[in-house]
Structure formats: C-alpha cells, structure tokens
ZAVO-495694 format. One record per residue: residue in three letters; y negated, z negated, x negated of N, C-alpha, C in turn. Coordinates in steps of 0.2 Angstrom, whole numbers, plus 5000, padded with zeros to 4 digits. Layout:
ALAYZXYZXYZX...
***
This chain:
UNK504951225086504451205092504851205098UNK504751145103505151115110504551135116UNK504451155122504151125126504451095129UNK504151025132504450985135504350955139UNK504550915146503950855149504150795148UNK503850775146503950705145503550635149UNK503750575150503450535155503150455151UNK502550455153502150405149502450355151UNK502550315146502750235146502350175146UNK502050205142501450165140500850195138UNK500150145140499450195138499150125138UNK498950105132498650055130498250055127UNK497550025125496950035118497349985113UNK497150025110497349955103496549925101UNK495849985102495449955099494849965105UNK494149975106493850005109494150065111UNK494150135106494350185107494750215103UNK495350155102495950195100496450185104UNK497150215107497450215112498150225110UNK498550165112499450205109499850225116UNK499950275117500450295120501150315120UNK501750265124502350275122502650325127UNK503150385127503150445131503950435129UNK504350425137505050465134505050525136UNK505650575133505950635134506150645127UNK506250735126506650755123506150755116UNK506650715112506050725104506450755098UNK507050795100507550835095507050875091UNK506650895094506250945089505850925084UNK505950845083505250825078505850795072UNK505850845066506250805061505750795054UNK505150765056504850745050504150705050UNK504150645047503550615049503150685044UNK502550675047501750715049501650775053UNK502350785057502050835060501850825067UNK501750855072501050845078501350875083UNK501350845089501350885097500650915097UNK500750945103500050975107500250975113UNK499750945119499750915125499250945128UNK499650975133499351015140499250975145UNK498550935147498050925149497950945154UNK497750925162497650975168497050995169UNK496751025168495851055169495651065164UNK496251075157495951115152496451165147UNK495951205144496351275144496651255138UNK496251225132497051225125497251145126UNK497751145123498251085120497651055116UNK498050965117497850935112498050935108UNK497950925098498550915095498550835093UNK498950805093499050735091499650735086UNK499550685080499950685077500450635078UNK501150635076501450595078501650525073UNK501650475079501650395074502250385075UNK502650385080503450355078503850385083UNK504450415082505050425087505650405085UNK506050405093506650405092507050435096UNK507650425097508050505100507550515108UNK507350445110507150475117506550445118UNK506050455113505350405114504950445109UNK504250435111503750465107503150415108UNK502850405101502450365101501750405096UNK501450415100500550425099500250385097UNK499550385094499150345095498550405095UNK498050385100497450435097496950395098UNK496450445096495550415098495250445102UNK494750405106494450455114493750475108UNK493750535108493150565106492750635109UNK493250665115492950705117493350695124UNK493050745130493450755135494250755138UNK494450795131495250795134495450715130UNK495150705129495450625125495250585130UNK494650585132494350535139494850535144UNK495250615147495650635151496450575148UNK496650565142497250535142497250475140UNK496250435140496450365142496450355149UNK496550395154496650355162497550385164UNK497750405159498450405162498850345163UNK499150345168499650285169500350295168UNK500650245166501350245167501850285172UNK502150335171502450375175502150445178UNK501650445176501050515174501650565168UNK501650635169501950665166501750705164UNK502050725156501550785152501950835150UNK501650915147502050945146501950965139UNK502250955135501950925127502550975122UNK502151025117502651055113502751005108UNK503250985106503350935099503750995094UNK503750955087504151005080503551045079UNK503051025079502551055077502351055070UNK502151085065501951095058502651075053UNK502451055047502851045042502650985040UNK503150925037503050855039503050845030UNK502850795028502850765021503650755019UNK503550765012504450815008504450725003UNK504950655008504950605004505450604997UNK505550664995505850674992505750664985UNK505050674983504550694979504150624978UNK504250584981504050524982503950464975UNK504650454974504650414967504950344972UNK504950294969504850214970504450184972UNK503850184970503350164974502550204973UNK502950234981502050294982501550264985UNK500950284986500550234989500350294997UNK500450255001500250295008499350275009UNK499250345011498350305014497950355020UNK497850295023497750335030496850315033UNK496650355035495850325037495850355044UNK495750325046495450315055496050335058UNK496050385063496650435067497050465059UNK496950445055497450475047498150435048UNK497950375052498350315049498950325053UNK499050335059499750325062500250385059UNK500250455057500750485052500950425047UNK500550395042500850335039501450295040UNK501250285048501650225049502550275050UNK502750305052503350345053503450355044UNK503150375040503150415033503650355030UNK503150285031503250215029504050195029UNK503950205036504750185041505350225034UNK505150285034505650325031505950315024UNK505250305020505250285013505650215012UNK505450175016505850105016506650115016UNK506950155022507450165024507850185018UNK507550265014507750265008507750225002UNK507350155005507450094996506750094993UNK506450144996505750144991505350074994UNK504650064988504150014990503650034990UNK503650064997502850104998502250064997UNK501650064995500950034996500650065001UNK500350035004499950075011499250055010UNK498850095011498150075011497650115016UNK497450075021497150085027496250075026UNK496150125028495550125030494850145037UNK494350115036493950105045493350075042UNK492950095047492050085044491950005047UNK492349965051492449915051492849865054UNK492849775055493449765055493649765064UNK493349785068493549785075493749855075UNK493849905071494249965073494849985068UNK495049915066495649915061496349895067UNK496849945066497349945069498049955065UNK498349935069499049915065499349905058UNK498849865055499049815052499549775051UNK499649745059500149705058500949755058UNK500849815062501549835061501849865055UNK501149865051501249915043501849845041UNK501349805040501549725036502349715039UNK502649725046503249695051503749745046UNK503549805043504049855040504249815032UNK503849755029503949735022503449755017UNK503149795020502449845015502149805010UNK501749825006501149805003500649825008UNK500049795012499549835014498949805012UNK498349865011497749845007497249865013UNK496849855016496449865021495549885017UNK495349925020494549955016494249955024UNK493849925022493049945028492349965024UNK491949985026491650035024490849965024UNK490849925029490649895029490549805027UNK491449815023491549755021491749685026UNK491849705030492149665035492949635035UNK492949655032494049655032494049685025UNK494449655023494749665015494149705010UNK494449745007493749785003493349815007UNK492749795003492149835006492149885001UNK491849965005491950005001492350065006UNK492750125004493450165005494050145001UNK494350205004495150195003495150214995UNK494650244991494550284987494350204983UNK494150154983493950094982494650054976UNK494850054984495750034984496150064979UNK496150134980496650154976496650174968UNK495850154968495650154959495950094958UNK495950034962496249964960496949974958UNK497250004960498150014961498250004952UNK498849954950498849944944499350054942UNK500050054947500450104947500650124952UNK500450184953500950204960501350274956UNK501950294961502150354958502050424960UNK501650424969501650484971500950454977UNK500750504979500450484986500350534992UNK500250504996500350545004499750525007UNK499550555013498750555013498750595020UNK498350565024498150615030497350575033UNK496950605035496150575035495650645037UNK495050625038494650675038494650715032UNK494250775029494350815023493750785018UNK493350745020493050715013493350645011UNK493750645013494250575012494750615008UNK494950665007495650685006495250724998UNK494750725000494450794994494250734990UNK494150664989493750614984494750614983UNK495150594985495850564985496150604981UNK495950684981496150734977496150724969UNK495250704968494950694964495150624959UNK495150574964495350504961496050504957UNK496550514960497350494961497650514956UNK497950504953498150524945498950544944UNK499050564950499750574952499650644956UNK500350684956500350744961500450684969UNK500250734974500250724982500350754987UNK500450744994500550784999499650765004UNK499250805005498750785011498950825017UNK498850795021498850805029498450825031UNK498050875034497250895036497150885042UNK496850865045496250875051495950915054UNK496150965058495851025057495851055066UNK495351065067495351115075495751155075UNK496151155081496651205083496551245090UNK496851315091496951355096497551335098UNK498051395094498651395098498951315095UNK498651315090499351255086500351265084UNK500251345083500651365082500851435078UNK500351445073500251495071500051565073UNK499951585080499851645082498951665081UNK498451605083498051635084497551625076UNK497751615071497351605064496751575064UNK496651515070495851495070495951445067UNK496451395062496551345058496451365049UNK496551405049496651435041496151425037UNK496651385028496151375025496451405016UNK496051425013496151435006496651405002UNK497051444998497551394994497651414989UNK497851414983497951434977498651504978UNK498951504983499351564986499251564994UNK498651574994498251654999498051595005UNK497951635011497751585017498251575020UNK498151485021498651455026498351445033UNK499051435037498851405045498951335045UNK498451315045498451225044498951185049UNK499151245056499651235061500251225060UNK500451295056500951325055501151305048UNK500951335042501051315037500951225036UNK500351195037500251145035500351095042UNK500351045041499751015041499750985037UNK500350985031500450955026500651025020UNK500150995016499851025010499651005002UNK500051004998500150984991499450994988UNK499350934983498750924980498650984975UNK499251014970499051074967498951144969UNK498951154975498751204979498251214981UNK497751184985497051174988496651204985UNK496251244987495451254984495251234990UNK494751184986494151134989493651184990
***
C-alpha cells in the first residue's frame, strides 16, 4: 500500500452515470489487475474504494458509478484537481491459473478490473472471452475497447436491448469451452456464476469498506479457511473456498 497524490487528467461520463477518470502520479504500488485504490474525498470521513481499470508507470485509469454522495462529489472534479489516493490495495487475480482460453465476466461497475485482466492475458498469448453485462443498452460501456485489445466480446442485457437478452449467466451457459474464469459483479451475480461455470475460478467481491486495508474487519466474509477481509485478503477470492 502507497499514499499518494495524484492529479486528474481527465473526468468524463461514459454513460449517464458512469465516469472514467484518468489520474497521473505514482502507480508503483499496483502490481495486479483487480486490485483497488481508495480516495480521500474532502467533507468526507472514509475513502472511496474504486477498483482499478488500467495503469501505467505514471497514469491511472478508474471508471466508477455516481451512486452515492462521494461519487456525486468525483463527478464535478476537473482536470488538475488533486487527490490523495492509497493504490496496491488487495490481491489481484493469479493469470497464471488461467489456461488458453478463460472467459472474463464483468456486470456493471464488475466490468472495468476486466479490462486491465484482459490486457494482461493477451500480452501472455492467451484468448480471453470477455462477457459483459448491464440491465440495458444505454448503460453498456466499453465495448469498444474490450474489442480494440482482439477479444471475443459477448454483451448481455437484462432487458434484451443489445445482444442477449437475459445475464451474464445466459452467456456463459452458451460458451461451447473455456478453461478458467475470472469474475468481478455484484454477489448475486458471482453466487449464480459459482453455481453455472464448470470450471475452477477467481471472483472479485463488492463489498463496503472502512479502512480498506485490513485494520478495521468491517469487510469480512466466510471461507472454507476461517474469516477473510475482503480488503485485505480478497477482493479476489477462489471459487473452491467461498461459503455462500
């Protein structure tokens, strides 16, 4: 874990209420797609945690969703507004375990850890599937960049707008083979994917945080070896470990 400050570059919607933010400074501390900064906020007492969608030696790229006040608070940031943002946060997904061709699947704010996983898998030769999903077709985002990396992308809406009607869960009963999957979404998205998938996997959980660093245990959840801190230990978490 870094504290840092870093300076916005950019603060853009992608959709109604999703927003990508590009931030330079010091991004040494993040060695793994799915893990999360947490952003200090001015008129509020804890961090935001946001997970991270792509870096490089000196840029960070967010995406989030305005859903509560401190989100409302980071869509009126301007360029050259400065935050003070712990990065290197949690444990990132192990592409190691991967295979050839894993299937990534990401649902609403699930989706942007995907896209850095993606980046990585590719770099090492794999043929990732990606499969995105949104309750409909005006809150689908990045699409087009999944596709700019060479991907497979399959798109799910809930209300059948854009590609399958249906979930992600729809989707990946369709998949003739994949070898591994990786997964970040809300917890009843990840619990049906548990269930579906017919392969071992990595999920990424959702989870309120205090400290976001392990100290204050208000993230903890049940595992097959004791209680994790979904900060610290997780945010990524193996399919044969979990009690549901």
């Amino acid at each position: 874990m870094k504290q840092s400050w870093f300076t916005i570059e950019e603060n853009k919607p992608l959709t109604s209420s999703v927003y990508r933010m590009v931030l330079s400074g010091d991004t040494s501390a993040i060695t793994a797609s799915g893990q999360f900064v947490n952003i200090k906020l001015d008129g509020f007492f804890l961090r935001r945690p946001i997970s991270v969608c792509d870096y490089n030696d000196s840029t960070l790229t967010i995406l989030y969703k305005v859903v509560g006040k401190g989100t409302e608070k980071m869509a009126t940031l301007l360029p050259a507004d400065k935050l003070d943002i712990l990065t290197g946060l949690g444990n990132g997904y192990d592409t190691a375990k991967s295979g050839n061709t894993p299937v990534l699947i990401g649902g609403g704010v699930g989706v942007p850890p995907m896209f850095r996983l993606a980046k990585n898998l590719v770099a090492e030769g794999k043929s990732p599937i990606v499969v995105l999903g949104f309750q409909t077709a005006a809150e689908v985002f990045y699409k087009e960049e999944f596709e700019a990396l060479g991907v497979d992308v399959h798109i799910a809406t809930a209300d059948g707008s854009v590609g399958v009607k249906g979930f992600v869960t729809d989707v990946v009963k369709s998949l003739s083979a994949y070898t591994y999957f990786y997964t970040c979404g809300p917890e009843p998205m990840l619990r049906a994917l548990s269930d579906c998938t017919t392969t071992s996997g990595q999920l990424s959980f959702e989870e309120r945080m205090g400290c976001g660093f392990g100290a204050c245990m208000g993230c903890s959840c049940k595992t097959k070896y004791g209680n994790k801190r979904i900060c610290k230990d997780g945010p990524v978490l193996e399919k044969e470990e979990i009690i549901w």
